[in-house]
N, CA, C and O atoms as a Tinker XYZ file with bonds, in Angstrom:
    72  protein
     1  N      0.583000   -4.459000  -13.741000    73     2
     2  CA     0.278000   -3.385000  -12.802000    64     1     3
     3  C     -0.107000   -3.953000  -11.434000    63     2     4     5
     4  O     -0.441000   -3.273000  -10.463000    81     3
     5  N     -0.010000   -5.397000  -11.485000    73     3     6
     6  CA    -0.565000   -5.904000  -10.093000    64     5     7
     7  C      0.303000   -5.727000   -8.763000    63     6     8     9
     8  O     -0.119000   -5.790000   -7.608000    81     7
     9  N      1.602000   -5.494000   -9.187000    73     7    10
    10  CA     2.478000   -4.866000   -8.256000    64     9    11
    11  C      2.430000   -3.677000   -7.790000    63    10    12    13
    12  O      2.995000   -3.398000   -6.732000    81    11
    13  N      1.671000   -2.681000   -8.581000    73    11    14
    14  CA     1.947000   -1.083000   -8.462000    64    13    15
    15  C      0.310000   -1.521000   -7.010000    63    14    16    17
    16  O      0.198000   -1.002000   -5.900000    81    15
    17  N     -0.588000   -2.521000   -7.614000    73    15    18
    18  CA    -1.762000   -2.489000   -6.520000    64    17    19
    19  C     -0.995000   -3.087000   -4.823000    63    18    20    21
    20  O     -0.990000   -2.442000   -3.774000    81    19
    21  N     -0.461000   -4.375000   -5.040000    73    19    22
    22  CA     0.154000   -4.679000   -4.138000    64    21    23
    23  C      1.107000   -3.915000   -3.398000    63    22    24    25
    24  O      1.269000   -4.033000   -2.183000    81    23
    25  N      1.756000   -3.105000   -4.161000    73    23    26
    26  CA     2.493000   -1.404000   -3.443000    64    25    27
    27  C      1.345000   -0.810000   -2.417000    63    26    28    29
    28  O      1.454000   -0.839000   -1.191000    81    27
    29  N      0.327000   -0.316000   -3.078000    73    27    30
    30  CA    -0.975000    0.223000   -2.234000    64    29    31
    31  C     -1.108000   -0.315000   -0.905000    63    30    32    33
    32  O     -1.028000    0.290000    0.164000    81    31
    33  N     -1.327000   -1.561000   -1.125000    73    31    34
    34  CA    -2.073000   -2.061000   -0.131000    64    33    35
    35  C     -1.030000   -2.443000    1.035000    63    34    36    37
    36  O     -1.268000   -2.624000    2.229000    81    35
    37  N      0.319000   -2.522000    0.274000    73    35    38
    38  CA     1.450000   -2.178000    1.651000    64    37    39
    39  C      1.405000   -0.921000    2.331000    63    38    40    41
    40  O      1.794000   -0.668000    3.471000    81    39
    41  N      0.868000   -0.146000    1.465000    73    39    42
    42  CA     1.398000    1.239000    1.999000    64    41    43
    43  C      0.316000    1.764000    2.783000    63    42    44    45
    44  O      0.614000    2.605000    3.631000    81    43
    45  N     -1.214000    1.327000    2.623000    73    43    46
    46  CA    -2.448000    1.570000    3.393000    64    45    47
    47  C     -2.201000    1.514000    4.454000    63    46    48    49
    48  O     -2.593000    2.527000    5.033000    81    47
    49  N     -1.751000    0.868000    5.049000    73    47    50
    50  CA    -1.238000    0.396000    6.330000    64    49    51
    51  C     -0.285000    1.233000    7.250000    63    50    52    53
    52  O     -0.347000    1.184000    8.478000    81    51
    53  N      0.617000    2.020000    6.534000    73    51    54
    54  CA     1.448000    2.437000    7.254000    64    53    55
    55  C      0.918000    4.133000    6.900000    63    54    56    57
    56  O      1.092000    5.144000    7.581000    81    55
    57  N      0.314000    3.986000    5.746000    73    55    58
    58  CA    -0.514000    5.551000    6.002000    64    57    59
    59  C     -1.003000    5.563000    6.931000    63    58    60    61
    60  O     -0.728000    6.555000    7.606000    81    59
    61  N     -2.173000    4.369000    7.686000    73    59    62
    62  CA    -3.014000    4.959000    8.405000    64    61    63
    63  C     -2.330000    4.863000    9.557000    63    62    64    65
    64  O     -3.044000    5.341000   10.439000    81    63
    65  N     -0.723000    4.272000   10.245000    73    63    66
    66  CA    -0.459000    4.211000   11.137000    64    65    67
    67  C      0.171000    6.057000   11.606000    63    66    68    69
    68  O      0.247000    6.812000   12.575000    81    67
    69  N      0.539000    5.985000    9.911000    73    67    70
    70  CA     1.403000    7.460000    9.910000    64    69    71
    71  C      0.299000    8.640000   10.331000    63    70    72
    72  O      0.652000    9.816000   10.409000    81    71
């Protein structure tokens, strides 16, 4: 599942840009 976390923490990023 350490990928599904590493997904997250790519995506934190462009949430908060979004």
């Amino acid at each position: 599942m350490r990928s599904l976390l590493i997904l997250v923490l790519c995506f934190l990023p462009l949430a908060a840009l979004g």
